[in-house]
VEXDRENKE-218850 format. One line per 4 residues: their letters; for each residue x, z, y of C-alpha. Coordinates in pm, 1 decimal. Layout:
# VEXDRENKE-218850
a = X,Z,Y ~ ... $
***
This chain:
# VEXDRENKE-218850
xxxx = 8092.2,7994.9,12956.0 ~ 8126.9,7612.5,12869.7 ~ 8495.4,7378.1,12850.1 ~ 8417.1,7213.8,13180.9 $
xxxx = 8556.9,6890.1,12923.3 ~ 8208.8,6889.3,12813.1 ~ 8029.5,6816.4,13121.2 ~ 8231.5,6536.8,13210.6 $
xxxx = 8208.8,6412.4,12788.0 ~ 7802.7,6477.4,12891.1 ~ 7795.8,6291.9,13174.1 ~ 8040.4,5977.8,13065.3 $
xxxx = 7801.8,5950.2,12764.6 ~ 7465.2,5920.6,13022.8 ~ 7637.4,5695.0,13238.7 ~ 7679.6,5435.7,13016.7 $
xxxx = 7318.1,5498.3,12851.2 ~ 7120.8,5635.1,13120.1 ~ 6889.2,5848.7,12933.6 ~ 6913.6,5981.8,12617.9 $
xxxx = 6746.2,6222.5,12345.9 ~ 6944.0,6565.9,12324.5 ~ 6984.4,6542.9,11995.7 ~ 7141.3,6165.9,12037.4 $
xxxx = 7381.5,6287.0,12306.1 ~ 7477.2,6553.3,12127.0 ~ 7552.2,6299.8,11825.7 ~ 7772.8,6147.5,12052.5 $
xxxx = 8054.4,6388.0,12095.8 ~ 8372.2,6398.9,11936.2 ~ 8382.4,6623.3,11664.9 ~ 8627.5,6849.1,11905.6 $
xxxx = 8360.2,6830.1,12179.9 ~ 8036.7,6917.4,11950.7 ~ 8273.2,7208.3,11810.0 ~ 8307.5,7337.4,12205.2 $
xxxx = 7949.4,7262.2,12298.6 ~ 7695.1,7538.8,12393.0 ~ 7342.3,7481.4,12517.7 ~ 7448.7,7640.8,12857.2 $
xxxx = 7652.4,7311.3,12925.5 ~ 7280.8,7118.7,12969.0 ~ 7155.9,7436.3,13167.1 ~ 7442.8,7429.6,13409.4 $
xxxx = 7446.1,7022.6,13458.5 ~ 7043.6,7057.5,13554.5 ~ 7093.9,7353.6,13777.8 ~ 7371.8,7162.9,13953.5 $
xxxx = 7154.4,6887.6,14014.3 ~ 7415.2,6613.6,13796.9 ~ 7096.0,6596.6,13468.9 ~ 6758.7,6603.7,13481.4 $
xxxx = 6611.2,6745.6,13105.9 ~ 6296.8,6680.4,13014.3 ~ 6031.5,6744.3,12728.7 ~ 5941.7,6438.5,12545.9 $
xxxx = 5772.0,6511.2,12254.5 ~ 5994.2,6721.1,12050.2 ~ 6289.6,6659.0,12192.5 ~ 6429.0,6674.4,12533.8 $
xxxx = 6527.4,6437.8,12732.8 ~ 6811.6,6370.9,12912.4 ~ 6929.7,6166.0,13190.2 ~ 7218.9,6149.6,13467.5 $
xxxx = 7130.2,6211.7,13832.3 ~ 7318.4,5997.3,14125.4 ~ 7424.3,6322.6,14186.2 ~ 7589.9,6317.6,13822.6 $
xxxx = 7735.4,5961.8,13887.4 ~ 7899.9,6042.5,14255.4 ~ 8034.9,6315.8,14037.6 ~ 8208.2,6101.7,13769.6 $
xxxx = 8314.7,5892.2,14051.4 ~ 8473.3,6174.7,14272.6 ~ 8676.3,6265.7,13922.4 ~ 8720.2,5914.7,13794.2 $
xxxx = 8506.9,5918.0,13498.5 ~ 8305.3,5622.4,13565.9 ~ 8489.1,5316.3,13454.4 ~ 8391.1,4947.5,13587.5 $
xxxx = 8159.0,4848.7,13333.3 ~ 7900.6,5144.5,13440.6 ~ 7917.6,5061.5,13779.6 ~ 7896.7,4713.5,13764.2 $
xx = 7550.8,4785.0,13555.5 ~ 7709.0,4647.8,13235.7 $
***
């Protein structure tokens, strides 16, 4: 099992970019959150329907469903600036 922090750390971070390499996103946590993150995180978010990952190359990528925004907004994680586009 995951810190449930992490899926809402993964899905701030592809809110704001849309789509992004794994590795990238990854690159993009806190120290704290890389230190808690475990590849089942990614697994769970896709089978949840919130990410879509994808092979691109050699390296996944990975990008936020609507389904992963209407979550972030049901638990207030997307701020104004996301939503607005911005």
């Amino acid at each position: 099992m995951y810190d449930p922090a992490i899926q809402r750390a993964v899905l701030e971070k592809l809110a704001r970019w849309r789509r992004l390499p794994e590795g990238d996103l990854i690159g993009m946590l806190s120290a704290v959150e890389r230190l808690r993150y475990r590849p089942e995180a990614l697994q769970d978010l896709e089978w949840d329907g919130l990410i879509v990952a994808r092979e691109s190359g050699d390296e996944r990528m990975v990008s936020i469903t609507e389904a992963g925004e209407a979550w972030l907004r049901q638990n207030g994680g997307i701020q104004a600036d996301v939503e607005a586009g911005e």
